[in-house]
C-alpha positions, 0 to 999 in steps of 0.5 A: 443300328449302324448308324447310331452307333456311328453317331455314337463313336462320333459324338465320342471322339468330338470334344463337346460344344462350348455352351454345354455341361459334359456328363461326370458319370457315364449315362446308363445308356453308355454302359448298356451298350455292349451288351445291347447293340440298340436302345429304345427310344427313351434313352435318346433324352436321358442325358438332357434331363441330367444336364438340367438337373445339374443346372438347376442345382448350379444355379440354386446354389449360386442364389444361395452363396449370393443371398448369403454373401448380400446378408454378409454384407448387409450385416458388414453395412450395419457394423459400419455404419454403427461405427460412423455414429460413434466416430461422428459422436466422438468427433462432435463430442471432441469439437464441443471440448475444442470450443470450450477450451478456446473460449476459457482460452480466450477468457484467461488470456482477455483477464491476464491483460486486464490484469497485467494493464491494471498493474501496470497502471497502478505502478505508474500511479505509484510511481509518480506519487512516491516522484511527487514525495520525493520532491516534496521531500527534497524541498523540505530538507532543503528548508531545513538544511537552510534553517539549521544553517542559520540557527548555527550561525545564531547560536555559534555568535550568541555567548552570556558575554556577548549576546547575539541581538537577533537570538536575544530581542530583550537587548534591542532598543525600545524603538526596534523592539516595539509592538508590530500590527498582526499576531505571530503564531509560534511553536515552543522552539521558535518562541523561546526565541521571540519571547526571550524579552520576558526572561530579564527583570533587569538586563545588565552585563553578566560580567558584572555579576559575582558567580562561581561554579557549583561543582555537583551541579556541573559534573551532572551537566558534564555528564548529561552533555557527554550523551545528551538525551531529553529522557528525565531519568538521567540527574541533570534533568531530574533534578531541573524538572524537580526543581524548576520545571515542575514548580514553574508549570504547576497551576492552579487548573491541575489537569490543564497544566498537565497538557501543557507540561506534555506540549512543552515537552513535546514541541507542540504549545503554540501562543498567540498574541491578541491583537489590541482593539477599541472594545467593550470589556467584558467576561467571556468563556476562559476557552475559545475553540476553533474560529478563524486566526485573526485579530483579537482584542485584549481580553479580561477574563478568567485565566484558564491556568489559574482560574483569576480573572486577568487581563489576558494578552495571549492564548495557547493552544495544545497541539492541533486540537483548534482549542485556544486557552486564553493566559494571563501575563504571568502564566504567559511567562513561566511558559515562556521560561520553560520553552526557553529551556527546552530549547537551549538544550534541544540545540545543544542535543543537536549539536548546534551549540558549539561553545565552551562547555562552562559557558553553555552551563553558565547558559543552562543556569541563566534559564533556570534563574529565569524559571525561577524569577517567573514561578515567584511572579517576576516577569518583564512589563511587556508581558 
């Protein structure tokens, strides 16, 4: 009994050993101690079977907590990875989206330098056509330039009294005015000049006419010439289209005449000679359409103006319509008359007749005595 009570007393005062669980509530041997001074045998193994109890429940919670903390975790796991396929969706979705927009990058940016190379190929195309016109157009004002030039000089040295020979060939010598091998083709301006030979009967001095200056007449062309116009309304025109014009251009093919009024009027008849050929005379269609300019021989056939058959020495074309209307001399002449006309007070109109004005009235009143020879038949043996 002594001894394991000091066993007892020893094992109290010594801390436990480092391995080994110390008891949180005193054994039931401990409290029985004093009332008992000795216990059996049963006693001694108490203390053992506790100490593994407790073990036993340390360690069955610790395989809890960590059973819990790996569900813990696996469920974190789970979250994450959930996460890391929507972020790997959202970036493969975001990728898709950078791809599109580049390529409709590159497609904008390939079509803005086609285009920008188009137009700037249609601009240097545009640019050297409008270079191209303006030259051709500086060449032709030049030629133009040139030619008023020299119809001013014709025109300012031309007066009734003394004709210019170049504007007037009905004054030339027969040997210098004789017919020359080809034929001419002539707009209504240029052969009013040509033919002016056709206009005079009988050439002789104006000086030696008796004439005085009708004062109706020459009011109305004074003032026409204050602000010319080629507009028929105004009473110097009227009353030549009425009095001459008209009568001098009315033949018997009605619908005819009418378009070559209209050419006269508008700067576009054009008369061609036909040349001389030794041929078979025969009839042929009073028009000939198309065909190339050429040498034609003298023709007798019906006139296409007065529908008589005729020796015709020239034929008129309308325009640009390629369509040749064969004339008699006669027709040829009151053609020629009113081209004349018309082209004396165009230059006036332009200012390219710089006279006195009685002198270009006495001018005006020459063409329409001519208008009137050639409506009554006269025209010169040359026709």
């Amino acid at each position: 009994m002594l001894r394991g009570q000091v066993s007892l007393e020893e094992e109290s005062q010594n801390p436990p050993a480092v391995g080994h669980w110390k008891p949180l509530m005193p054994s039931r041997g401990d409290k029985e101690e004093p009332e008992g001074g000795c216990q059996d045998a049963g006693g001694v193994h108490e203390p053992q079977s506790t100490e593994q109890l407790n073990v036993s429940r340390l360690r069955s919670s610790s395989v809890e907590i960590r059973e819990k903390g790996s569900e813990f975790l696996r469920d974190e796991l789970h979250k994450a990875q959930k996460e890391l396929k929507l972020k790997d969706k959202e970036c493969e979705r975001l990728s898709k989206v950078r791809e599109q927009l580049e390529q409709e990058l590159e497609e904008l940016t390939a079509s803005l330098f086609e285009e920008a190379h188009k137009m700037v190929r249609e601009a240097n195309t545009k640019q050297a056509a409008a270079e191209k016109q303006l030259r051709e157009a500086r060449g032709k004002i030049d030629m133009l330039q040139a030619e008023v030039t020299a119809l001013k000089t014709l025109v300012i040295t031309s007066t009734p009294s003394s004709p210019n020979r170049e504007l007037h060939p009905q004054l030339q010598s027969p040997s210098k005015g004789g017919f020359r091998k080809g034929h001419g083709r002539n707009k209504s301006t240029s052969s009013a000049m040509v033919s002016a030979a056709s206009q005079n009967v009988a050439p002789e001095p104006v000086s030696r006419e008796c004439r005085e200056v009708d004062s109706i007449l020459f009011a109305e062309f004074q003032a026409w010439k204050e602000s010319p116009t080629l507009d028929k309304s105004c009473s110097f025109l009227d009353r030549i289209y009425r009095e001459d014009v008209g009568p001098c251009l009315d033949f018997t093919k009605q619908e005819l005449s009418e378009l070559v009024r209209v050419a006269v009027e508008q700067n576009t008849l054009t008369i061609e000679p036909v040349a001389f050929q030794a041929v078979p005379v025969g009839k042929v269609a009073a028009e000939e359409c198309g065909g190339p300019n050429g040498f034609r021989s003298q023709i007798v056939t019906k006139c296409a103006l007065s529908g008589l058959p005729r020796t015709c020495k020239h034929r008129i074309m309308l325009g640009d319509s390629g369509n040749y209307y064969y004339i008699s001399p006669s027709c040829r002449a009151r053609i020629t008359a009113v081209c004349n006309f018309f082209t004396y007070i165009r230059y006036i109109q332009q200012g390219l007749v710089r006279q006195d004005v009685e002198l270009m009235y006495w001018e005006v009143m020459r063409l329409r005595r001519e208008m009137s020879l050639a409506k009554l038949g006269f025209y010169p043996n040359e026709m």
